[in-house]
C-alpha positions as CSV (number, residue, x, y, z in Angstrom):
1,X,30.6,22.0,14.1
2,X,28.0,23.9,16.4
3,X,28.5,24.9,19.5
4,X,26.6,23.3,22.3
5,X,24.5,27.1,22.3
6,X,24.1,26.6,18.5
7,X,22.7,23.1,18.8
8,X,20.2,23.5,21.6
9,X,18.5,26.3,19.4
10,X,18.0,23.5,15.9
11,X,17.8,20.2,17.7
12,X,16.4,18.1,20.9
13,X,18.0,15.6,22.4
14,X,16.3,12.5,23.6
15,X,17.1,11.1,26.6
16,X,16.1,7.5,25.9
17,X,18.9,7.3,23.4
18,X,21.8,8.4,25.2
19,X,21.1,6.9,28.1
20,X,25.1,5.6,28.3
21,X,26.0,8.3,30.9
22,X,28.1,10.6,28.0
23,X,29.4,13.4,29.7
24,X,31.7,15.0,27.2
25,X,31.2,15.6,23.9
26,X,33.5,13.4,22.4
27,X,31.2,10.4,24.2
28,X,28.0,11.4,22.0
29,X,27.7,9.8,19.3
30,X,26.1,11.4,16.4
31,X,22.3,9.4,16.5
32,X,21.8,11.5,19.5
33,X,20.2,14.4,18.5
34,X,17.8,14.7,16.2
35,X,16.1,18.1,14.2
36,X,12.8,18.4,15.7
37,X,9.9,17.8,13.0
38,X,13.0,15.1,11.1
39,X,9.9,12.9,10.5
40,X,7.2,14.3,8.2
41,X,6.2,11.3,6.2
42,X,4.8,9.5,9.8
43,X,1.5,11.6,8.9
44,X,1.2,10.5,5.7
45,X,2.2,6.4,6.2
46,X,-0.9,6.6,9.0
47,X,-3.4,8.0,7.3
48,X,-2.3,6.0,4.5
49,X,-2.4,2.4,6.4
50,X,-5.5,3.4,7.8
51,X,-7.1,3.8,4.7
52,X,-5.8,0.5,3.4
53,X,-6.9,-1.1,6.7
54,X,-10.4,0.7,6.7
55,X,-11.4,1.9,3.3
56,X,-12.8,5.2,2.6
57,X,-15.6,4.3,0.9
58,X,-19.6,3.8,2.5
59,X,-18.4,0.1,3.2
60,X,-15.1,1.3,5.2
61,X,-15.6,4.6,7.5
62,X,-18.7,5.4,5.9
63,X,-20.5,2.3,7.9
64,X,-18.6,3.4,10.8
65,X,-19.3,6.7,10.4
66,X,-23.2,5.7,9.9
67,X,-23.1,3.4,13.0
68,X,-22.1,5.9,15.1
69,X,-24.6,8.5,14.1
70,X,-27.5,5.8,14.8
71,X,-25.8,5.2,18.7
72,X,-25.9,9.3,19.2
73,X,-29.2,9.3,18.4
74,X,-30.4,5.6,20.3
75,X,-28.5,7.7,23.5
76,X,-30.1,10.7,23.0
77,X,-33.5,9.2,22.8
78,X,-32.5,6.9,25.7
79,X,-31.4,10.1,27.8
80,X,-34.7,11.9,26.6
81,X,-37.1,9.6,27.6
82,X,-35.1,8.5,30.9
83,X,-35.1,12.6,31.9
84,X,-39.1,12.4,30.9
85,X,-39.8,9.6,33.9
């Protein structure tokens, strides 16, 4: 078992989950703290239910993609002229 030293230096603990009032360490049970970077596939399920929300094809983000080119350059020419008068 690590020492109290030893455990600061691997792991963080989050307050929001021991939030019981433990003060010994027989009160913490062992969900409490967690190794920092313990959830790497979070990346991956986003970028994967976005893509299944919003497809990456010319339909998906492309047309977003396309739409918001087309407003920079509406703004732009907005701002131009405006600056112009």
């Amino acid at each position: 078992m690590l020492s109290q030293y030893g455990r600061s230096l691997i792991a963080f603990e989050a307050p929001y989950i021991n939030s019981g009032g433990a003060t010994t360490e027989e009160e913490l049970v062992l969900g409490t703290y967690g190794i920092e970077g313990s959830k790497p596939g979070a990346a991956a399920a986003g970028v994967y239910l976005s893509h299944a929300a919003i497809r990456p094809t010319r339909q998906g983000y492309g047309k977003i993609l396309g739409r918001t080119l087309y407003n920079c350059k509406v703004f732009q020419l907005k701002y131009r002229v405006r600056l112009i008068l």
